[in-house]
FIKOLZA-1660 file (N, C-alpha, C; in steps of 0.1 Angstrom, whole numbers, plus 5000, padded with zeros to 4 digits):
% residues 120
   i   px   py   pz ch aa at
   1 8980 3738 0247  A  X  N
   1 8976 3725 0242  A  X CA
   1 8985 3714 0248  A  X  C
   2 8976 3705 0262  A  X  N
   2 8987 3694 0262  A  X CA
   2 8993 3683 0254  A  X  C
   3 9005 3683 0255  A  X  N
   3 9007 3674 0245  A  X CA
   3 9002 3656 0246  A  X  C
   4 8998 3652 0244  A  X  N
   4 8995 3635 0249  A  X CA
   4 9002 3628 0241  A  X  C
   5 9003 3619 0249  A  X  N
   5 9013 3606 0245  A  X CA
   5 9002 3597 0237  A  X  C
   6 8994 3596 0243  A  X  N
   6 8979 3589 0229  A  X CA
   6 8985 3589 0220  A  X  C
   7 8982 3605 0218  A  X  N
   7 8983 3608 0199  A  X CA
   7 8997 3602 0194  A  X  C
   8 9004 3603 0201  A  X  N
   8 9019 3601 0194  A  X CA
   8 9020 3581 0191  A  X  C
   9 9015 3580 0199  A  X  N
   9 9009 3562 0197  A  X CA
   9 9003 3559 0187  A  X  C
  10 8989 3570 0183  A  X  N
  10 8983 3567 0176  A  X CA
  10 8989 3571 0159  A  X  C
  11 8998 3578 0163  A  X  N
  11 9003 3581 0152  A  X CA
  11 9011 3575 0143  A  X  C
  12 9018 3563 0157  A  X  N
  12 9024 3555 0153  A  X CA
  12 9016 3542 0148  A  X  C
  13 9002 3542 0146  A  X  N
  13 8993 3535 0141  A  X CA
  13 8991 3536 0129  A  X  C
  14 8985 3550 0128  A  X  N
  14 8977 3555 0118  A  X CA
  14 8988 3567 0110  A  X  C
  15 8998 3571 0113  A  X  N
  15 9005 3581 0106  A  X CA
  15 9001 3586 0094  A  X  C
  16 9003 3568 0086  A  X  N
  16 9005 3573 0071  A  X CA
  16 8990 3573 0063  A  X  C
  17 8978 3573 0072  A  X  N
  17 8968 3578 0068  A  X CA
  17 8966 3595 0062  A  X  C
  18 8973 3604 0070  A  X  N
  18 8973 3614 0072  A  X CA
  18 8986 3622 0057  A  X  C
  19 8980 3632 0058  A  X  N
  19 8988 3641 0050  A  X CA
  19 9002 3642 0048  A  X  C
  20 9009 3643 0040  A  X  N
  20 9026 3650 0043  A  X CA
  20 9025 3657 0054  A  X  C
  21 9022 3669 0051  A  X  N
  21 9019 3678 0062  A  X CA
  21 9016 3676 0075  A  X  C
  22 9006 3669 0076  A  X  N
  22 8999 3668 0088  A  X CA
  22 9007 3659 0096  A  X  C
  23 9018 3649 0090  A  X  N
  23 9024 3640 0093  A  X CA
  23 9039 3647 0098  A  X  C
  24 9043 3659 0093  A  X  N
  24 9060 3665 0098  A  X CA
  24 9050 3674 0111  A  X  C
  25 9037 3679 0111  A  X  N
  25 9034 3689 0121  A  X CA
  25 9037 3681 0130  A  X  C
  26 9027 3667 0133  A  X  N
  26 9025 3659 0141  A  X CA
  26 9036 3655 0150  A  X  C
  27 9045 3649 0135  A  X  N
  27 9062 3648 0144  A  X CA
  27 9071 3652 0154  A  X  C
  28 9065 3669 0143  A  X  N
  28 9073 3678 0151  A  X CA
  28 9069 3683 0165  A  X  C
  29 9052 3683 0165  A  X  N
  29 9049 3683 0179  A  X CA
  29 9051 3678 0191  A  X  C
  30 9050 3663 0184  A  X  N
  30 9044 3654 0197  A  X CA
  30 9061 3647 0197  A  X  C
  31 9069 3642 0188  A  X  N
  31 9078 3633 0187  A  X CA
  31 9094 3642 0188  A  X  C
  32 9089 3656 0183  A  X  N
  32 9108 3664 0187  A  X CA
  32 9101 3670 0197  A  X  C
  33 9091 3673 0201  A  X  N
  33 9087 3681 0211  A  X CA
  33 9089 3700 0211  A  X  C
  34 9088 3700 0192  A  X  N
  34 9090 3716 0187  A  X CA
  34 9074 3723 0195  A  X  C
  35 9080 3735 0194  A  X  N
  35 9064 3747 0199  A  X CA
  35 9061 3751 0180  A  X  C
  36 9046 3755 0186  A  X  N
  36 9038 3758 0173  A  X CA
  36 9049 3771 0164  A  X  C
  37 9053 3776 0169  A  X  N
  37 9059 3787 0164  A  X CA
  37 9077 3783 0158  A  X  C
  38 9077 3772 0166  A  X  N
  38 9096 3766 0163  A  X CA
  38 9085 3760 0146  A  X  C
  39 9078 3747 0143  A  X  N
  39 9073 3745 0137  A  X CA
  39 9068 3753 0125  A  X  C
  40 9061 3769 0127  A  X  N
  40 9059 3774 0121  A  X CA
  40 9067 3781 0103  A  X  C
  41 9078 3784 0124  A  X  N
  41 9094 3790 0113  A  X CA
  41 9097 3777 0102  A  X  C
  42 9095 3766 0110  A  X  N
  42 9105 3756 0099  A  X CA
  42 9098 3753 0090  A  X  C
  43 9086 3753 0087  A  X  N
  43 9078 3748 0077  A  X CA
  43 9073 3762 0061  A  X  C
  44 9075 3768 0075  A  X  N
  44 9071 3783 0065  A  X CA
  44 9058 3788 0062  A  X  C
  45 9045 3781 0076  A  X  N
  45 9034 3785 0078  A  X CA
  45 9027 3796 0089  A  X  C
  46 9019 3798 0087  A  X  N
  46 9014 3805 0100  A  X CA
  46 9015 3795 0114  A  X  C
  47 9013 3805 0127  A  X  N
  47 9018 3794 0132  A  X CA
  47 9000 3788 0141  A  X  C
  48 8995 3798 0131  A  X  N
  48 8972 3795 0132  A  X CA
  48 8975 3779 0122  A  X  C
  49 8983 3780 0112  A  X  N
  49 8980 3770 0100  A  X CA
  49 8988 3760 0107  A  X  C
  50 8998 3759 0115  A  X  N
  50 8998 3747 0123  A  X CA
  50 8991 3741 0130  A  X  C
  51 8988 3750 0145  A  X  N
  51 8977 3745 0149  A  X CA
  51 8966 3737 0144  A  X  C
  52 8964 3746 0133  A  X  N
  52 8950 3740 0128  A  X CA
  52 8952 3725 0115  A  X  C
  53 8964 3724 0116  A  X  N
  53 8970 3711 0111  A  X CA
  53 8970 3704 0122  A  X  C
  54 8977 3703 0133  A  X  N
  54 8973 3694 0140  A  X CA
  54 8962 3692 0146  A  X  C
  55 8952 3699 0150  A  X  N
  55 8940 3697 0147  A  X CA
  55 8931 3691 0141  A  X  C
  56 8930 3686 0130  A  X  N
  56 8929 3683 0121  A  X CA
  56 8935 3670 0119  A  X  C
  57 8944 3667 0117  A  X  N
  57 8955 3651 0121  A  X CA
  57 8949 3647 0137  A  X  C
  58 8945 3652 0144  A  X  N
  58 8948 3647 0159  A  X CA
  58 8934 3642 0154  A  X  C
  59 8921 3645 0152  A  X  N
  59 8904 3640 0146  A  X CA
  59 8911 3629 0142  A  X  C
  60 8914 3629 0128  A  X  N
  60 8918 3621 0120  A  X CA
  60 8925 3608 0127  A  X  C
  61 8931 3607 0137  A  X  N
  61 8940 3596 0145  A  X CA
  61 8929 3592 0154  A  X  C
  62 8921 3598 0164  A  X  N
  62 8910 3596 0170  A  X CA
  62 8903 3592 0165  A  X  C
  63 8893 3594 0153  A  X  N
  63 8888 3587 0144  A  X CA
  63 8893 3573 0139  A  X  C
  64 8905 3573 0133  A  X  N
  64 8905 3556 0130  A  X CA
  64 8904 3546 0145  A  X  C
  65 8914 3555 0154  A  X  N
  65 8915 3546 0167  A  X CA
  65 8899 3541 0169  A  X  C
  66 8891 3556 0170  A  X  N
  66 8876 3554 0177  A  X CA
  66 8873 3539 0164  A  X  C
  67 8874 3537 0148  A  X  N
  67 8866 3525 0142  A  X CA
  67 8878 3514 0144  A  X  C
  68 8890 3512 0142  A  X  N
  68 8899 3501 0145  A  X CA
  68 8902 3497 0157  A  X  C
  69 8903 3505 0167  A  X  N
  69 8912 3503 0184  A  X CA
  69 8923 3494 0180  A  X  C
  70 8930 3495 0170  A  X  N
  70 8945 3490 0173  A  X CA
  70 8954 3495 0180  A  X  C
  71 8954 3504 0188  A  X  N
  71 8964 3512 0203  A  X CA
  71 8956 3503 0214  A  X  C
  72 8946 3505 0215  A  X  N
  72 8934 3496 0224  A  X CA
  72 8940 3482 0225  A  X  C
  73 8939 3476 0215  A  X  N
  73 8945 3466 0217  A  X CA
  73 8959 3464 0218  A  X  C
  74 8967 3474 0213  A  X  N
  74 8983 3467 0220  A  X CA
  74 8981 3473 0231  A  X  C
  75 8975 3484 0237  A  X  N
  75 8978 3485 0251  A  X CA
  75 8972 3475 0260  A  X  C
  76 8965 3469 0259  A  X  N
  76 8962 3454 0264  A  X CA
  76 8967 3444 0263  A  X  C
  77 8977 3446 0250  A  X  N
  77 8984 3433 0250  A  X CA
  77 8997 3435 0257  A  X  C
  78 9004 3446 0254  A  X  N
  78 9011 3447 0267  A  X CA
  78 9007 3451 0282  A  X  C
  79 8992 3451 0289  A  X  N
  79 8992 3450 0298  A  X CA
  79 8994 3434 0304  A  X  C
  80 8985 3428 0298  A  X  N
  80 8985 3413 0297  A  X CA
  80 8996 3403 0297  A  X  C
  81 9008 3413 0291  A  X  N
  81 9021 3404 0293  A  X CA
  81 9029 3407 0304  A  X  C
  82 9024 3422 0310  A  X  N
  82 9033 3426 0322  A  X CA
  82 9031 3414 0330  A  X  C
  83 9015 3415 0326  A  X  N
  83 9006 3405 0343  A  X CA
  83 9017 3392 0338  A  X  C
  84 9017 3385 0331  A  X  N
  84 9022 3367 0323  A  X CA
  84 9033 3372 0331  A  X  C
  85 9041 3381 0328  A  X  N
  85 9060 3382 0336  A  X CA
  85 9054 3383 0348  A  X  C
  86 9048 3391 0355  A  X  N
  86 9051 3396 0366  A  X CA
  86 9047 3379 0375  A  X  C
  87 9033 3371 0373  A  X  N
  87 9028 3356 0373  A  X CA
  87 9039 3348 0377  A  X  C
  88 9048 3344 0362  A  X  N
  88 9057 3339 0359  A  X CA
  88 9066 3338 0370  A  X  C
  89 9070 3353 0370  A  X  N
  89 9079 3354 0383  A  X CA
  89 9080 3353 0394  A  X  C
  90 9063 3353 0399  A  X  N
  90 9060 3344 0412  A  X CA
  90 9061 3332 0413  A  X  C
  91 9058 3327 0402  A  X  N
  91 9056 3309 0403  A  X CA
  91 9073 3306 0408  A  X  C
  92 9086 3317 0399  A  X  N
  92 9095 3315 0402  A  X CA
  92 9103 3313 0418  A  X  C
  93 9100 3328 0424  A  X  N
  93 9097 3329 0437  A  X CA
  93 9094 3316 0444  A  X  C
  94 9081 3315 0445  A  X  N
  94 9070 3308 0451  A  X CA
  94 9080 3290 0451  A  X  C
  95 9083 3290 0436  A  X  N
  95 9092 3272 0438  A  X CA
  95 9111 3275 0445  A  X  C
  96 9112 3286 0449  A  X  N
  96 9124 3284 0454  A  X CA
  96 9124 3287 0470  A  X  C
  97 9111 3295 0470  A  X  N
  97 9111 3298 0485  A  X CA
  97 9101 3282 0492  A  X  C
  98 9096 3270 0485  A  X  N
  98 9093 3256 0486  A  X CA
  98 9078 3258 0486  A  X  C
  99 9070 3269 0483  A  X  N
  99 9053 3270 0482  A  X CA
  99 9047 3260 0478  A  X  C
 100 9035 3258 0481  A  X  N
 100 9026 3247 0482  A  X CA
 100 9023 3245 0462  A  X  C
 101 9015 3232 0457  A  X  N
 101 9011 3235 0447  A  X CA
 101 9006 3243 0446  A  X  C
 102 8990 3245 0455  A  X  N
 102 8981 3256 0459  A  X CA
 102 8985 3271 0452  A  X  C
 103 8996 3271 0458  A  X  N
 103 8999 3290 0456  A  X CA
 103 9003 3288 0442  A  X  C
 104 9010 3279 0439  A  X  N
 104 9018 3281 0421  A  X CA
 104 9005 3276 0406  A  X  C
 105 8997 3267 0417  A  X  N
 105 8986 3270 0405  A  X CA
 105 8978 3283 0403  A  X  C
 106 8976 3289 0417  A  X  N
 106 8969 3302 0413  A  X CA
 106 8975 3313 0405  A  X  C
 107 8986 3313 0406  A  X  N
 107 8997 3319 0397  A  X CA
 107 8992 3311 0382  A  X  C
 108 8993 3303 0380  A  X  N
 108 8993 3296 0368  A  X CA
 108 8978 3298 0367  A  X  C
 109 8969 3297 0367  A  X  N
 109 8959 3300 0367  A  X CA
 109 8952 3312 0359  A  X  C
 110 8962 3324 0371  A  X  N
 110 8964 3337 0360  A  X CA
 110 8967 3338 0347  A  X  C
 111 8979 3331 0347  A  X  N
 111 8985 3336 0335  A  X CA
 111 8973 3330 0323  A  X  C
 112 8969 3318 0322  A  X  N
 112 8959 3311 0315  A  X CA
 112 8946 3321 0314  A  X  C
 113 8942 3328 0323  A  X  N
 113 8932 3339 0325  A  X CA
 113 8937 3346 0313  A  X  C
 114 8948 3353 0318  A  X  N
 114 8955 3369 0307  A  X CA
 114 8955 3363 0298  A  X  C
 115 8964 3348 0294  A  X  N
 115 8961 3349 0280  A  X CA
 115 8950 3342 0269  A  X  C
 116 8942 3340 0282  A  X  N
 116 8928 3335 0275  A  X CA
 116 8922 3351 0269  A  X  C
 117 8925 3356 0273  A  X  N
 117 8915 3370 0272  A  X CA
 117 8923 3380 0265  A  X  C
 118 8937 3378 0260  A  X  N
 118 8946 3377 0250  A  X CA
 118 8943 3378 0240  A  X  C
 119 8941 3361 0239  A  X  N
 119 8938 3349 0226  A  X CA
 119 8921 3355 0217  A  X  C
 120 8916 3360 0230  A  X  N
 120 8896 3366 0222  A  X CA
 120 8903 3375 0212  A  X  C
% end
């Protein structure tokens, strides 16, 4: 079972939707990076009744993600801010090295783009 960094995002979404249970399996999977069987021992289940706990939580996080996309959107919103710095720091660039208006509005330009599409 690979572990995905998704889920552990989304868990950081949606966690406290989810069961006790389903919420220390989860932890312990994806966030200490325990095996189904380290998990097992510590909980005091089979190590099928883990699995099938996180199974079960991982739907459950997919599911809200699939009706809210609140991971969807921060991962856009921090794409959108790398683009604003990375922008930014050309305009910086661009006025020390003596660049035309030309080049620093297209820079500026962008950034008005990302955070127009932000702001939707």
């Amino acid at each position: 079972m690979p572990k995905d960094m998704n889920i552990s995002l989304l868990f950081d979404f949606y966690g406290e939707i989810l069961t006790e249970k389903q919420q220390d399996v989860i932890d312990y999977y994806y966030n200490d990076d325990l095996s189904l069987a380290e998990i097992s021992e510590h909980l005091g289940i089979t190590r099928q009744g883990v699995r099938d706990s996180i199974k079960r939580a991982e739907a459950t996080l997919l599911e809200m993600e699939e009706k809210l996309g609140l991971a969807k959107r921060f991962r856009e919103i921090q794409r959108g801010l790398d683009t604003i710095i990375s922008e930014a720091h050309a305009i910086e660039d661009d006025s020390i090295r003596g660049a035309t208006i030309r080049d620093i509005t297209q820079h500026t330009m962008k950034i008005i783009e990302v955070a127009g599409h932000l702001n939707d």
